[in-house]
C-alpha positions as CSV (number, residue, x, y, z in Angstrom):
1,X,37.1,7.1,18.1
2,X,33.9,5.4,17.1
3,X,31.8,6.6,14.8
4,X,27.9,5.7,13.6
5,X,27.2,4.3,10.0
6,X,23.8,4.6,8.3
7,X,23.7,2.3,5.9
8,X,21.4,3.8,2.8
9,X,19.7,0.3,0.3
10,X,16.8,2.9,-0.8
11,X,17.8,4.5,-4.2
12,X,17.0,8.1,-3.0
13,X,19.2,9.8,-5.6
14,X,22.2,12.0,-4.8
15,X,20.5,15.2,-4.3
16,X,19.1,13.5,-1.4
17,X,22.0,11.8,-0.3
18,X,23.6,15.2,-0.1
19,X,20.7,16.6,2.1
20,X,21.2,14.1,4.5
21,X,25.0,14.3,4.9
22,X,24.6,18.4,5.0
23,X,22.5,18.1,8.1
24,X,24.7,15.5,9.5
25,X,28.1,16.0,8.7
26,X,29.4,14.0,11.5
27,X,27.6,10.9,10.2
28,X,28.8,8.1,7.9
29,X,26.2,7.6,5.2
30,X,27.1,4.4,3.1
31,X,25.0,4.4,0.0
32,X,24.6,0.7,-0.7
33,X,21.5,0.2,-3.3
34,X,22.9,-2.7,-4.8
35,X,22.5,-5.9,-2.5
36,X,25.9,-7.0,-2.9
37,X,27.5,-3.7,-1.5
38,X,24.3,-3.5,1.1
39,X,25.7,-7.0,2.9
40,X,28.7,-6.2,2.4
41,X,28.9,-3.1,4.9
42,X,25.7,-4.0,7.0
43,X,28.1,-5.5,10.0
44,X,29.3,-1.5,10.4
45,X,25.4,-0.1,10.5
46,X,23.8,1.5,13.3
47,X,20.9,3.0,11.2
48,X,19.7,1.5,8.3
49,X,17.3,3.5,5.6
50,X,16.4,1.2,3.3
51,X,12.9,-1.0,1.0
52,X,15.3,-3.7,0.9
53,X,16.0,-6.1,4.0
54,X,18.0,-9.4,2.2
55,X,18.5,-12.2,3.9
56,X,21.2,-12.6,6.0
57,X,20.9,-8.7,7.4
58,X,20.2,-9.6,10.7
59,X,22.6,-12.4,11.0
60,X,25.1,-9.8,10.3
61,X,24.1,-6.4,11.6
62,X,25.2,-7.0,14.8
63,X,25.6,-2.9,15.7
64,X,21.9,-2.2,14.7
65,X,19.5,-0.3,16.4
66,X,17.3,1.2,14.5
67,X,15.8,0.8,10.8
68,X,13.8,3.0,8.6
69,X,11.4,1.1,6.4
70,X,11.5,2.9,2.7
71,X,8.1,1.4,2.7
72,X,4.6,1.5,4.8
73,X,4.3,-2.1,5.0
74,X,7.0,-3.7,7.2
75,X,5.7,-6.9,7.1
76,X,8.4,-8.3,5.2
77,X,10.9,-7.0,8.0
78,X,8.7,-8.6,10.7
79,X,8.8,-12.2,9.2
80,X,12.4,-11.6,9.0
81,X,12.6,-11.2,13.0
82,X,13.1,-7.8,13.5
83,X,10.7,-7.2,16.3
84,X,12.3,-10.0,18.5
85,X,15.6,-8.4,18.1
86,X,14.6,-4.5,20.7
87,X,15.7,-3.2,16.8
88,X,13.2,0.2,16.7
89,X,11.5,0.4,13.7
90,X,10.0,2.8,11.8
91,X,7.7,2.9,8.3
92,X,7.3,5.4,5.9
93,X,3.4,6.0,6.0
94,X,3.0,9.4,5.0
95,X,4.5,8.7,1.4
96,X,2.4,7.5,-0.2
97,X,-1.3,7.9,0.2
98,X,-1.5,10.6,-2.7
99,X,0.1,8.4,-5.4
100,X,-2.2,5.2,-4.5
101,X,-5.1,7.4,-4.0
102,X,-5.0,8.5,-7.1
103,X,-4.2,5.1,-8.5
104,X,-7.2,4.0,-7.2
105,X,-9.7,6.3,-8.0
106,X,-8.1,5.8,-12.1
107,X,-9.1,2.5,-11.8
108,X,-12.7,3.6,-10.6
109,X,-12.8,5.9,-13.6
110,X,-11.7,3.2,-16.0
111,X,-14.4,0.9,-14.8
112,X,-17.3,4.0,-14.3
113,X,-16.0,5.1,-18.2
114,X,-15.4,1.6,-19.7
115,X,-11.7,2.6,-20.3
116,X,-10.9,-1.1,-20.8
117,X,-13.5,-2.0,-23.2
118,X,-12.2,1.4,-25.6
119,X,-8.7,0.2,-25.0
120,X,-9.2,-3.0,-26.4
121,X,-11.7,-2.3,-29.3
122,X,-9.1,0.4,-30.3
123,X,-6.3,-2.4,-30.8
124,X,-8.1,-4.3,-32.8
125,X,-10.1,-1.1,-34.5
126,X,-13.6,-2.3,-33.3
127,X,-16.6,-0.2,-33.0
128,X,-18.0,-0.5,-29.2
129,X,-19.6,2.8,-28.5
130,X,-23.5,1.2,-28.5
131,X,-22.1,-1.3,-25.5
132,X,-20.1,1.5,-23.8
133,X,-22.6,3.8,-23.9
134,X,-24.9,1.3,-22.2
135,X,-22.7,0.4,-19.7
136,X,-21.1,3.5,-18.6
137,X,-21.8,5.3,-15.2
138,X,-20.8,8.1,-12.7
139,X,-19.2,8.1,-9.8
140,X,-20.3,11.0,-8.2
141,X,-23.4,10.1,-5.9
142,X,-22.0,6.5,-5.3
143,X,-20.9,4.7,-2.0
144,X,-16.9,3.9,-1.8
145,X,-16.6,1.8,1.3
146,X,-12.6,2.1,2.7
147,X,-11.2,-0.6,4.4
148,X,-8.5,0.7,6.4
149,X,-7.9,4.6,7.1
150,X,-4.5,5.3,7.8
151,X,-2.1,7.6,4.7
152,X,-3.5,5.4,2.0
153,X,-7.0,5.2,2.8
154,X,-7.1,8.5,4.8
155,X,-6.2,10.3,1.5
156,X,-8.3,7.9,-0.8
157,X,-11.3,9.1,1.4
158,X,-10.7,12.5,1.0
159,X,-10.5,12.8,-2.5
160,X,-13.5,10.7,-3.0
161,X,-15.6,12.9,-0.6
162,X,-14.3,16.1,-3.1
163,X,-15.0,13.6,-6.1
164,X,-19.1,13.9,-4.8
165,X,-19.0,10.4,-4.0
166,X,-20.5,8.7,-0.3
167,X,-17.6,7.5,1.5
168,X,-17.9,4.9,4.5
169,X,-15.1,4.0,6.4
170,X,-13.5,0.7,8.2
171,X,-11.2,1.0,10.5
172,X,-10.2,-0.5,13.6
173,X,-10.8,1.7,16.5
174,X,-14.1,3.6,16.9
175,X,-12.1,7.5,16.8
176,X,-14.5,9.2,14.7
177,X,-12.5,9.7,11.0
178,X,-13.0,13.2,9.8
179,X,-15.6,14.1,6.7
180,X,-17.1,10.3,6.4
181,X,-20.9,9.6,6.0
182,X,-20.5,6.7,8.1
183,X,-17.8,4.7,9.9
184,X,-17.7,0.8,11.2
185,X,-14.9,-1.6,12.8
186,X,-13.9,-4.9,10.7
187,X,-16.8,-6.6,13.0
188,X,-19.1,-4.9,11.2
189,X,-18.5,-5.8,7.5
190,X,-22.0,-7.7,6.9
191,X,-23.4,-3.5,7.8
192,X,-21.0,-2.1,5.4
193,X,-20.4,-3.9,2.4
194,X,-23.8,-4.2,1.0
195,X,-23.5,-0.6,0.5
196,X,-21.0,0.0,-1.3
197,X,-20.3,0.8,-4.8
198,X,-17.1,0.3,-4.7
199,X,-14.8,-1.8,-1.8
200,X,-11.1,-0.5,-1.0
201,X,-8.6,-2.3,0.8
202,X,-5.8,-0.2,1.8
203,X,-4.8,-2.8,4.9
204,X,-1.1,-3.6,6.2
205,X,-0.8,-7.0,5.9
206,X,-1.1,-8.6,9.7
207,X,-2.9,-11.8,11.5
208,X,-6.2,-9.5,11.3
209,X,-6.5,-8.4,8.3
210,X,-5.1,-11.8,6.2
211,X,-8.6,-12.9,4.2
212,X,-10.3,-10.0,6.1
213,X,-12.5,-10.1,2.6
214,X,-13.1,-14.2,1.2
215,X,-16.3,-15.6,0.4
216,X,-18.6,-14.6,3.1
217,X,-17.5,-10.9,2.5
218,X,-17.9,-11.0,-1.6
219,X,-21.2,-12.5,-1.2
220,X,-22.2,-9.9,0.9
221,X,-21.2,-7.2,-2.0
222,X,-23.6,-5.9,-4.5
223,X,-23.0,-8.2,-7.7
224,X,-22.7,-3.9,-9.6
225,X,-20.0,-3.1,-7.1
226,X,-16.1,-3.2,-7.2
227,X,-13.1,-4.1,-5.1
228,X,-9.9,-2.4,-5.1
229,X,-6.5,-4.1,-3.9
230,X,-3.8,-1.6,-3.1
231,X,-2.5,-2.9,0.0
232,X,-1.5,-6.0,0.6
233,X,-2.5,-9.3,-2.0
234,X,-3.2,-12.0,1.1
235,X,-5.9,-9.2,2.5
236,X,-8.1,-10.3,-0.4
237,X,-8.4,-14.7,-0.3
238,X,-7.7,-15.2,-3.9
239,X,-9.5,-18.3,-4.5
240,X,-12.9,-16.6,-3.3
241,X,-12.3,-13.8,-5.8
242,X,-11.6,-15.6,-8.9
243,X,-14.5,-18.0,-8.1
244,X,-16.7,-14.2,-7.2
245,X,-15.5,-13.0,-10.6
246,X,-16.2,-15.9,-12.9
247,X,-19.5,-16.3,-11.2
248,X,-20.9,-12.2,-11.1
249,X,-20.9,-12.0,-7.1
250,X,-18.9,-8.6,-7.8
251,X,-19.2,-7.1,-11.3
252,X,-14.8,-6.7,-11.4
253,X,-11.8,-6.0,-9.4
254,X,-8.7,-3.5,-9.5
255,X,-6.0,-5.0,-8.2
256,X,-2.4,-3.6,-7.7
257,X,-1.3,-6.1,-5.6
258,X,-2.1,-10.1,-5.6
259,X,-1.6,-13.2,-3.9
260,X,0.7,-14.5,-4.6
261,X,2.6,-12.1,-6.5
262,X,4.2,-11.4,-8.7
263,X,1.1,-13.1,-10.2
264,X,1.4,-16.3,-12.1
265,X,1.5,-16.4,-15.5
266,X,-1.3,-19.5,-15.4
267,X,-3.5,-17.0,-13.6
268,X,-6.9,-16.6,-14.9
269,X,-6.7,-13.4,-13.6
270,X,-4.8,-12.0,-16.7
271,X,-7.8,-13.1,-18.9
272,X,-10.5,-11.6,-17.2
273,X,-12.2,-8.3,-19.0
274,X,-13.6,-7.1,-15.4
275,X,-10.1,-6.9,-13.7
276,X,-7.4,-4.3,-14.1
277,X,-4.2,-5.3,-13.0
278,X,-1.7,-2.6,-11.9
279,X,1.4,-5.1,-11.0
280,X,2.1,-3.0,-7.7
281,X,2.8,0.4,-9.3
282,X,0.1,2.1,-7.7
283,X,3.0,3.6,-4.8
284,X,6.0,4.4,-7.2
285,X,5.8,8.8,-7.7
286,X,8.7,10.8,-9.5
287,X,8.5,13.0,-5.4
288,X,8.7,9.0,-3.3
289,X,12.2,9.7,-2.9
290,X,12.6,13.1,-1.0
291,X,9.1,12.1,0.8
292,X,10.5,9.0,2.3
293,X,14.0,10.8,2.7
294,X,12.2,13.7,4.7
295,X,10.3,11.1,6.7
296,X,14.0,10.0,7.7
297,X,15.7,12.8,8.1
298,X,12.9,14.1,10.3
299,X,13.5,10.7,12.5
300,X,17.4,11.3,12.2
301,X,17.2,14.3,14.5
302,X,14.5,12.6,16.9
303,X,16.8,9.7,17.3
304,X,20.2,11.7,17.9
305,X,18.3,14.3,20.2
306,X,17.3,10.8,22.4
307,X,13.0,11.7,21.1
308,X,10.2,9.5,20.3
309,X,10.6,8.7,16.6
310,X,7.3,9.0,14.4
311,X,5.7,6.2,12.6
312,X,7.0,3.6,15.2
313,X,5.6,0.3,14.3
314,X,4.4,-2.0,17.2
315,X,5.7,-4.9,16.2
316,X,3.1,-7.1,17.6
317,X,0.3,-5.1,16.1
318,X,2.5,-5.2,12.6
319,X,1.7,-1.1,11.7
């Protein structure tokens, strides 16, 4: 008698691993974090839960039908052919909007509070409090323009709203977002990014948004305003902001992801005192595990009762 596998490469710790074999007893969970292991028994999968998606997966995963992202951004699993294959797939938005949210607005309160500038001048016992009193401002009563409204930005947006700050939002389709002061579609950037305060790009990575902000777009920015990177690294051209940052089109960036990445040590990126780098940390949370697990185990009993799964991605859309 045949039976179905899941195949588990997302470290979700064995109090979730027992969750998901109490609710489905009659299910074979193989708990494969370790790549080796994960290729090893990917032939036998039906189901696969996992961040990772090695080389070679499909070529072997002949039984497949269905794979649950550990992540929001599947583009990795696109490139890798998964949409061409009927394979459903779903993503794990939902997970992570509160950790990058707050991420984000840290890295507006370093800048607003000149966090960096203390930081430093404390390692090398420097007195700074003249220039940091001079530069300091608030956030509340700015304008936070967010690129991109789905779990990430959606959740950015509202915290910023209870932060006292002006939010305007970008987003693809013209459904009203709840609580913004103003809302515009990626064809009006030239409206909304002189603005802003501060720029957000919480974007999957797709044809459409690659470069949605280069030169054109940092030009258009006020040179006292800041741009946050907590999607994807190729939304943001990198040339254009390195030539934006050494030349005072935009007063600093916070970037938690790059292009490429991880970001080259020959970077002058590293160097620059307006830029923050948070090396794509921004979505990691001690609670990521039993969210994305939850997420799954909510799609386990769609799939075996034959229902729509949530967080579908449309593979030719890439979300």
């Amino acid at each position: 008698m045949s039976h179905t596998v899941v195949l588990i490469g997302e470290a979700i710790g064995e109090a979730n691993l027992a969750r998901l074999a109490q609710a489905h007893p009659d299910l074979e969970f193989r708990y494969c974090v370790e790549r080796e292991s994960y290729l090893a028994n990917v032939a036998d999968a039906e189901i696969i839960f996992s961040k990772q998606f090695p080389p070679g997966t499909l070529e072997r995963a002949k039984k497949l039908r269905w794979v649950q992202a550990g992540t929001a951004g599947v583009n990795h699993l696109l490139v890798a052919g998964i949409g061409e294959q009927g394979i459903l797939l779903t993503n794990a938005r939902g997970a992570h909007g509160t950790p990058i949210a707050e991420q984000t607005l840290a890295l507006m309160f370093a800048f607003a509070n000149r966090l960096p500038t203390l930081v430093r001048a404390q390692t090398e016992r420097q007195q700074v409090a003249r220039q940091v009193i001079a530069e300091k401002f608030e956030l509340a009563g700015q304008t936070v323009c967010v690129i991109g409204l789905g779990d990430i930005g959606g959740a950015l947006a509202t915290k910023a709203k209870a932060l006292g700050l002006r939010v305007i939002g970008v987003r693809r389709t013209t459904t009203p977002y709840p609580g913004l002061d103003a809302q515009y579609t990626p064809t009006q950037l030239a409206e909304a990014l002189p603005q802003a305060d501060h720029v957000a790009l919480c974007l999957p990575l797709t044809a459409a948004t690659t470069a949605i902000i280069g030169e054109r777009e940092l030009r258009l920015m006020r040179p006292t305003a800041y741009i946050y990177n907590v999607g994807r690294g190729a939304s943001l051209d990198a040339p254009a902001l390195i030539r934006a940052l050494e030349a005072g089109w935009i007063a600093g960036a916070g970037l938690d992801c790059t292009d490429p990445e991880p970001l080259p040590a020959d970077s002058p990126l590293w160097a620059m005192t307006n830029v923050i780098l948070a090396q794509h940390t921004s979505g990691s949370s001690p609670y990521n595990a039993d969210r994305i697990t939850q997420i799954f185990l909510e799609n386990l009993h769609r799939y075996r009762r034959n229902e729509p799964l949530n967080n579908l991605v449309d593979p030719v859309q890439g979300y």
